[in-house]
N, C-alpha and C positions, 0 to 999 in steps of 0.2 A: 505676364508671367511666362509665356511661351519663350517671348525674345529673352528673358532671365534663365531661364533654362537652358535655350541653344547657345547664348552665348557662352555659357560655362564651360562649356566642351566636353562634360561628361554622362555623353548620352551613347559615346561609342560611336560617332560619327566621325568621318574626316573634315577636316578644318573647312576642308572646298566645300562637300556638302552642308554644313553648317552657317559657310555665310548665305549659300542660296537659301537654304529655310529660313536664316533671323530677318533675311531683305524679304521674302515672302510674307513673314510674319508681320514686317513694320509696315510694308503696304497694305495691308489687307487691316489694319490697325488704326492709320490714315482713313482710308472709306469710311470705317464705321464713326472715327469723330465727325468727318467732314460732310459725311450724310446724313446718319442717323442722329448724330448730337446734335449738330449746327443746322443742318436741315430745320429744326423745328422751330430753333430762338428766332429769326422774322416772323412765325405764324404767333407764336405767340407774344411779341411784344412788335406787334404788327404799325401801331404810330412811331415807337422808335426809330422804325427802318422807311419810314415813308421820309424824312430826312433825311436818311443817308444816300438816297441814287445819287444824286451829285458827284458821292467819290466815287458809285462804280463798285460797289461790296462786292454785287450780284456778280457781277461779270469775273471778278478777281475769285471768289467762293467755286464759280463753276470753272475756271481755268486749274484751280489746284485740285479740283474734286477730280476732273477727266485726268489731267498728269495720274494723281496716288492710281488711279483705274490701271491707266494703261502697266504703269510700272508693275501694280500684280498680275497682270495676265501677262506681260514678258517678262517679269523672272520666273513663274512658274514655265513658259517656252523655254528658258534658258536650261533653267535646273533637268528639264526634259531633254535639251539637247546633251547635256553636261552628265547626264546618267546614259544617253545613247553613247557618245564617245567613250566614256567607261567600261560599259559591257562590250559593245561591238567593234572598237576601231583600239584594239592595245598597242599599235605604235604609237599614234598619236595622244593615248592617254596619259605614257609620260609626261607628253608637255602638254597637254591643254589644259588637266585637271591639278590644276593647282592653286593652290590660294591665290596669289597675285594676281593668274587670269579670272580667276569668278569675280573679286575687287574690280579688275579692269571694265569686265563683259557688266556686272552692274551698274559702273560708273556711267560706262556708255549706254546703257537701255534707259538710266534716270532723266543724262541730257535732252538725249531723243525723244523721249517721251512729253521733255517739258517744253521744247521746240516744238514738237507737232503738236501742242495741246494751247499755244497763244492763239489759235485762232478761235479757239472756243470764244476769248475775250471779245471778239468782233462779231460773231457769232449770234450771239445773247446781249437781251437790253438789261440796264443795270434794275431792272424794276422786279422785285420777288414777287414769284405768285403766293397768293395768300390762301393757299387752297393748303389741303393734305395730300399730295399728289406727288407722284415721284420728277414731274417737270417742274422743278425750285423757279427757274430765271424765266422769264417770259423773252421767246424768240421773235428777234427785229422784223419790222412786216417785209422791209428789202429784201430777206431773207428767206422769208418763203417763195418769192415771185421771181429770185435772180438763180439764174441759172450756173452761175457761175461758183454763189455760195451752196446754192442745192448739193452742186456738184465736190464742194471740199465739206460737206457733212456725209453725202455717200461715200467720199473716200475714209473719211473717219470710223464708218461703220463697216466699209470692208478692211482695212487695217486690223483694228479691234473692236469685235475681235476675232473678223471673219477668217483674215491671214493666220493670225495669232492659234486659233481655232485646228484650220487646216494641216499648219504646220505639228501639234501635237499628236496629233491623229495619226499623220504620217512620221515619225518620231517613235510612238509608242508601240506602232504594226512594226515599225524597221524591227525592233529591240526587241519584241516577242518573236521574230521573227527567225531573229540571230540566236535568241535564249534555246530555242526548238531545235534547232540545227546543231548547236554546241551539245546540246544536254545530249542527243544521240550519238554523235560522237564520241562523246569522254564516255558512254556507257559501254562502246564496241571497244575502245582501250583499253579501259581497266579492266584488270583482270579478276575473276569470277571463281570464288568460292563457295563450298556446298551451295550451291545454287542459288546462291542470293548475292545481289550486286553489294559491295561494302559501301558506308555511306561518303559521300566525295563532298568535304567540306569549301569548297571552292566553288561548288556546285549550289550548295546550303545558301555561301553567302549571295549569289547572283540569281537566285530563288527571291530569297529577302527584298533584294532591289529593285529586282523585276516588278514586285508585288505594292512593294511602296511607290515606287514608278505610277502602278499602274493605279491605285487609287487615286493618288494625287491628280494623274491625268483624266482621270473617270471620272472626278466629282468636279474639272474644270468644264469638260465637254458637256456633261449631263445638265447642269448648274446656267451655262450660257446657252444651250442650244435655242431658246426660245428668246430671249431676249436679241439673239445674235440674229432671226429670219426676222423677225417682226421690227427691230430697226432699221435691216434692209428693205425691207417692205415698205415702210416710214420715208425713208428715203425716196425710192421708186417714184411715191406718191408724189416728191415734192418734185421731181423730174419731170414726169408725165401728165399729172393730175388725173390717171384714169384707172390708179389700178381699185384691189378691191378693200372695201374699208372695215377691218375688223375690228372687235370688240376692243373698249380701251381697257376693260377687266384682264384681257391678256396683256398688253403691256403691262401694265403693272405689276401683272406676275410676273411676269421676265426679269422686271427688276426687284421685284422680292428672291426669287432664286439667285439675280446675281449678286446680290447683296449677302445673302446667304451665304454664298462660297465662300465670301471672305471670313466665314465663318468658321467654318467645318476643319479648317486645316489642323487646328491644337486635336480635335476630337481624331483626328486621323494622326496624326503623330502618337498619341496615346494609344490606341487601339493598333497600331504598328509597331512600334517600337518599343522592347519591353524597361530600357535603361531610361529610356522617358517618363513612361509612368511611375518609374523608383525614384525619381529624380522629383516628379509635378508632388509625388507623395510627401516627400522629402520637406520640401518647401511650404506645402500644407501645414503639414504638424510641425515647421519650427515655432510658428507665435506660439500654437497650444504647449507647446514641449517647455519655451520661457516662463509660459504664465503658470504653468503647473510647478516649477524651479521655484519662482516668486512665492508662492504658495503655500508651498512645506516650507521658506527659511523663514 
């Protein structure tokens, strides 16, 4: 319903920012089929799938699961870089923000993402664990003992989404940053009447952005920060074999909250955006608006 929404165009959005939300929205859409739906058909029709390792399900399930991953935590970096250009850098906003390039900058985070997520395939045995557990595919024993693959699943976990992570952080300090310095500014310019500043609609709308900015960013950081230490920890582990071994209750929190994020984006578009919610309303009450039509003829 969300990607039906943004794509319509009538939420008062610019076209750029509206393909970052609808590709935000289709990844984060992705996860939840390919986690939460599909995730469960092997436990439950668990002799089905004892047939299938031969083709490798498992391994082809977790290479598309980590791709949709990675592609929603870099176009939310994107959308972040793409709202810092915006507010802070107005030469370059002429040309960066524009339809064509947000199309481009997606295209290329999709590729990238699907490129650096074939190794998962190698990675993982084709055999589903038959548990309720957030580890689906059962990891190759060469794999825990080679140093070599230890070492491209820590770069995995520092990529995304430790990089991915870092990068927003610093992104959304820039862009507060610039917002604080600008807003005093244009307050010592304009000019002052009976003693109150008039209100500076320029100002209103980069208020708005700032703020959508910043939830979007706040509920990526807050959402992964735990999942994000404890698979580098995980990692560690399989490097060194000495570090310290914590509760697997936390992990699986990590990955309930990062599952969650992909959640939360419709309910923050809604509570941000007021043409959104006239819009999500809109769509609601058409079947009831047909069946009430049907009804009286």
């Amino acid at each position: 319903m969300t990607i039906v929404i943004l794509s319509r165009g009538k939420c008062g959005l610019s076209k750029c920012v509206t393909r970052y939300l609808v590709a935000m929205a289709a990844a984060d859409l992705l996860v939840i089929i390919l986690y939460l739906i599909l995730r469960h058909i092997p436990i439950r029709y668990r002799e089905t799938f004892l047939a299938l390792y031969d083709i490798c399900v498992c391994n082809i399930h977790a290479t598309l699961l980590y791709a949709a991953t990675d592609c929603s935590v870099w176009f939310t970096v994107s959308f972040t870089f793409d709202r810092f250009v915006a507010i802070c850098c107005q030469k370059l906003k002429i040309r960066y923000c524009k339809e064509k390039t947000a199309d481009m900058v997606l295209g290329t985070v999709t590729v990238l993402s699907c490129l650096k997520d074939i190794t998962w395939y190698f990675l993982v045995s084709n055999q589903y664990s038959h548990f309720n557990s957030p580890w689906f595919c059962r990891v190759k024993t060469d794999v825990l003992s080679s140093l070599v693959w230890g070492t491209i699943a820590f770069l995995h976990s520092i990529i995304t989404p430790g990089v991915a992570f870092v990068l927003i952080l610093l992104l959304t300090a820039f862009t507060v940053r610039h917002m604080k310095v600008a807003s005093r500014a244009r307050r010592r310019l304009r000019p002052h009447s009976s003693g109150e500043s008039p209100r500076d609609p320029e100002m209103d709308n980069r208020r708005k952005s700032i703020i959508f900015l910043f939830v979007i960013s706040g509920n990526f950081i807050l959402l992964w920060s735990e999942l994000m230490v404890h698979s580098i920890r995980k990692c560690m582990w399989w490097l060194v074999y000495n570090s310290a071994i914590l509760p697997a209750f936390l992990m699986e929190m990590g990955f309930m909250l990062q599952l969650l994020s992909c959640c939360t984006n419709t309910c923050i578009y809604a509570v941000t955006q007021t043409k959104f919610r006239s819009q999500l309303k809109n769509v609601v009450m058409y079947p009831i608006t047909i069946i009430l039509k049907l009804i009286k003829q």
